[in-house]
C-alpha positions in Angstrom: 6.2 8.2 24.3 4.1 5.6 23.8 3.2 4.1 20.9 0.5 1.2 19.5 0.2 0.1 16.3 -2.9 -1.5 13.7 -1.9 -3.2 10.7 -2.7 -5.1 8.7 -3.0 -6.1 4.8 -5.2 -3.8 2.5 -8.9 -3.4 2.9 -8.8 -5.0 6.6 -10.3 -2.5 8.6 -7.1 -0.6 9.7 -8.8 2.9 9.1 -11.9 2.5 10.2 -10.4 0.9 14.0 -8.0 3.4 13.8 -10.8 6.1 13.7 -13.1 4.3 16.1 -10.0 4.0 19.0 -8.7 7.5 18.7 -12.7 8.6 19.4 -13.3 5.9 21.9 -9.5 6.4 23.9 -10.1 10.7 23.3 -13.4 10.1 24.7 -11.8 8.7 28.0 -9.7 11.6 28.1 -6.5 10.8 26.9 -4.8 12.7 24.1 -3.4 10.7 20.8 -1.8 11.4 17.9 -1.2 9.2 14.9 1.5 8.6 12.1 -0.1 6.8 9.0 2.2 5.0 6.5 1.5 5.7 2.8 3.2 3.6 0.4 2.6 6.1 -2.4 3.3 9.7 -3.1 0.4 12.3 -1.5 0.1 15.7 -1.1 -1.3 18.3 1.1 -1.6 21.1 -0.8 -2.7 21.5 -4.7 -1.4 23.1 -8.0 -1.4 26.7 -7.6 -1.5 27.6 -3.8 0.8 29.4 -2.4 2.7 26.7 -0.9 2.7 24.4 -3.1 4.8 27.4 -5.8 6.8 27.4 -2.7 7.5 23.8 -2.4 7.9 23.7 -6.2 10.9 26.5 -6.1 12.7 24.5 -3.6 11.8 24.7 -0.5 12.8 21.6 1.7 10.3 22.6 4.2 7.0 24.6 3.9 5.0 25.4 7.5 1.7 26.4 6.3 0.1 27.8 9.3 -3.8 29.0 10.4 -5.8 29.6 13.1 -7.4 26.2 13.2 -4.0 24.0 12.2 -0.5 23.7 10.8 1.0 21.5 8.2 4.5 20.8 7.9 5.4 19.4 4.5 9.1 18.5 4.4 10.2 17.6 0.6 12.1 14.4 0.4 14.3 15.4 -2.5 17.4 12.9 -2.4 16.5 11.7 1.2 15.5 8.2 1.9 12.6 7.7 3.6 12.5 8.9 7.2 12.5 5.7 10.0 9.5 5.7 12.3 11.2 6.9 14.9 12.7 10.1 13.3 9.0 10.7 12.6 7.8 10.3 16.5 10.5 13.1 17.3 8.4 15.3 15.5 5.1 14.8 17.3 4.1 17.3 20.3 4.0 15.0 23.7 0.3 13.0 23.7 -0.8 10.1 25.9 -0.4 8.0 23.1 0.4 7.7 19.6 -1.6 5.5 17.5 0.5 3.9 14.0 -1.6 2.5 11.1 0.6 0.3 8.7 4.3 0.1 9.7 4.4 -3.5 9.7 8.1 -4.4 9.8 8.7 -1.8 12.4 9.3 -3.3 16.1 6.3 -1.9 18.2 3.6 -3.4 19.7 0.6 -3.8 17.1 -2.6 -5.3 16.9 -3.8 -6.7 12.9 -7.2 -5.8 11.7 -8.2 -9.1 9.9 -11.4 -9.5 7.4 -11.8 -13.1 5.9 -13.2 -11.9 2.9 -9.9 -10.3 1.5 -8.5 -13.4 1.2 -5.2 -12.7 2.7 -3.4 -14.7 5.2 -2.7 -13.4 9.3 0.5 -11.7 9.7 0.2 -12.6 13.2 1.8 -15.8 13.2 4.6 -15.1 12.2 4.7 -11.7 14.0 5.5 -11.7 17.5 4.9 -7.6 17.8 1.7 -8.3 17.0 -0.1 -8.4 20.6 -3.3 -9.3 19.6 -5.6 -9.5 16.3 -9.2 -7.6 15.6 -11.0 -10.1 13.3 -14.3 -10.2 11.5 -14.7 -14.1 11.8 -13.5 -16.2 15.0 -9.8 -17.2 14.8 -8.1 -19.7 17.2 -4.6 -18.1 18.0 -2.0 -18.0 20.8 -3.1 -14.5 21.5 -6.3 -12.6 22.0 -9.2 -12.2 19.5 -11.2 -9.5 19.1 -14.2 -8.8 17.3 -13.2 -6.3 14.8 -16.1 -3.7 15.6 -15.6 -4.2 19.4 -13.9 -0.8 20.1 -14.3 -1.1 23.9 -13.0 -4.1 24.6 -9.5 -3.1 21.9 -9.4 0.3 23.3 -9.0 -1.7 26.9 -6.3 -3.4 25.2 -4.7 -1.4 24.4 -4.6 1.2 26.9 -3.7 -1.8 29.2 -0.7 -2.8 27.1 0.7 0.8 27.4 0.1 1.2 30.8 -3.0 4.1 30.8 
């Protein structure tokens, strides 16, 4: 499968490039998927539902199925967090699978930078990251991209992966 990743440090721009190259790389006709990292505790359902009770009595893993979708929520009671990996085996096959965060993981990335946040490139010191999607110019030993240039990432990308 093949994979691509955006990271970057909080309030970069990581979700809202992530958003723009899945439209921009579907629109071209290719299908992707994507695995966000949260580094906090989230839910899918809410107090009350049905599956949530059922999650709540014990259930390691709750399918919650409709016509339109299907969520499965798999309860990590006394289980470490699953590696990336793990959670790519889990994906149906796509052209591509995009990963926002993961940043100590081995794949090929690019970072969403904005000067403003005040926090330093990961790039380099980070040789999986490919390439870097900045708000300001940078002078790197890799490409720069302007951070709202979808195209010319999207190119990038699908050039680094082969599609």
């Amino acid at each position: 499968m093949r994979v691509y990743g955006v990271t970057g440090w909080k309030n970069a721009g990581k979700t809202g490039l992530m958003e723009r190259l899945v439209t921009e790389i579907v629109g071209r006709g290719h299908t992707v998927s994507t695995v966000k990292h949260a580094h906090h505790s989230f839910d899918v359902d809410h107090p009350g539902r049905d599956s949530y009770r059922h999650r709540a009595a014990g259930a390691t893993e709750v399918l919650l199925s409709s016509r339109n979708r299907f969520a499965l929520m798999h309860e990590m009671r006394d289980e470490a967090e699953w590696p990336l990996a793990a959670l790519l085996e889990k994906l149906a096959p796509v052209d591509l699978v995009l990963i926002e965060g993961y940043k100590r993981d081995r794949h090929p990335k690019i970072e969403a930078f904005r000067a403003g946040t005040g926090n330093a490139l990961i790039a380099p010191e980070d040789a999986t990251i490919r390439a870097v999607a900045s708000d300001v110019p940078l002078d790197l030993d890799r490409p720069v991209f302007d951070l709202n240039d979808t195209r010319a990432i999207a190119d990038f990308i699908l050039g680094e992966v082969g599609l």
